[in-house]
N, C-alpha and C positions, 0 to 999 in steps of 0.2 A: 636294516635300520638306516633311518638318513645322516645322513650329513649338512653340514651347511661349514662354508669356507670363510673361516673368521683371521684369526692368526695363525691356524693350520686348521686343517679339517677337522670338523667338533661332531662327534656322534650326538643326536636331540633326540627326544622322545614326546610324542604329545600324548600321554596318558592320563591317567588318575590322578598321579601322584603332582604334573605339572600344572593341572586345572586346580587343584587344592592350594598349592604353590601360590599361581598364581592370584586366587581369592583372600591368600590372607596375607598377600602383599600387596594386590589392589583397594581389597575389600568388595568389588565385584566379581560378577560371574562370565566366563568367557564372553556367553552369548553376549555382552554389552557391547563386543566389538564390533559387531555387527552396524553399532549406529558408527560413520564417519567422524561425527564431531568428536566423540571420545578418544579415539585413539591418536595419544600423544606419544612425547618421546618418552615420557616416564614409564607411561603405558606398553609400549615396545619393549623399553630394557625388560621392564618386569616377565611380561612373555617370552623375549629370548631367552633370560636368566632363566623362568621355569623349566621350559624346556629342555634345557641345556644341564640342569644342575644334579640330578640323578646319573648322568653318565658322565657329567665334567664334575668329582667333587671337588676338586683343587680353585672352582670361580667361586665369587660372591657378585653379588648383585654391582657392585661396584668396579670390579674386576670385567665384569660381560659387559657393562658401559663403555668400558676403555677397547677395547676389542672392535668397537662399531666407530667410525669416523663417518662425518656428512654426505664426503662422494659413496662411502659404501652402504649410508644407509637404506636407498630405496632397492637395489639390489638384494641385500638382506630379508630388508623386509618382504619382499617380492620372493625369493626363495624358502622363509619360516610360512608363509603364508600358502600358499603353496602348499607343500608338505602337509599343514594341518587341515587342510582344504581334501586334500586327497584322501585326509583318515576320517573324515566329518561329514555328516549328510547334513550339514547347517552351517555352509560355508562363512566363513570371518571377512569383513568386508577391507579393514586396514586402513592404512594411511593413502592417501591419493599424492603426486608427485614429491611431495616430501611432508615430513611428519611434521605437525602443530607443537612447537615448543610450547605449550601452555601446560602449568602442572595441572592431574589429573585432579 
């Protein structure tokens, strides 16, 4: 299972369960990330939070927010992406050098 180094090592999972997560906290479908202008930082938490929240039950979406600071973001991001890239034959395109604070 991956990992990803937040405020200690966080076992993620990109399955069912985080793509579901993640639609009905976005109200979109993964693939949307694909377009660059979408993915913001809302849009970020909300996908690490997915990810993260089947094997992290102790976060909330609020809690995975506070976890990511500015210099760590595109690392992060860079490493979640990654990861779901690897399990995806329809790779996620992400944030480009730092994420678009525009809400989603």
């Amino acid at each position: 299972m991956p990992t990803i180094l937040l405020d200690k090592e966080r076992p993620f999972s990109f399955d069912l369960n985080a793509m579901i997560k993640f639609r009905q906290l976005t109200g979109k479908d993964i693939s949307v990330l694909s377009e660059k202008d979408s993915f913001n930082v809302e849009v970020f938490r909300a996908l690490l939070y997915s990810c993260l929240a089947t094997d992290n039950p102790d976060l909330t979406l609020e809690s995975t927010g506070k976890l990511v600071t500015i210099k760590d973001m595109d690392r992060i991001a860079a490493e979640l992406l990654k990861a779901i890239n690897a399990e995806s034959e329809n790779p996620l395109a992400g944030p480009g050098p730092s994420c678009d604070s525009t809400p989603a």
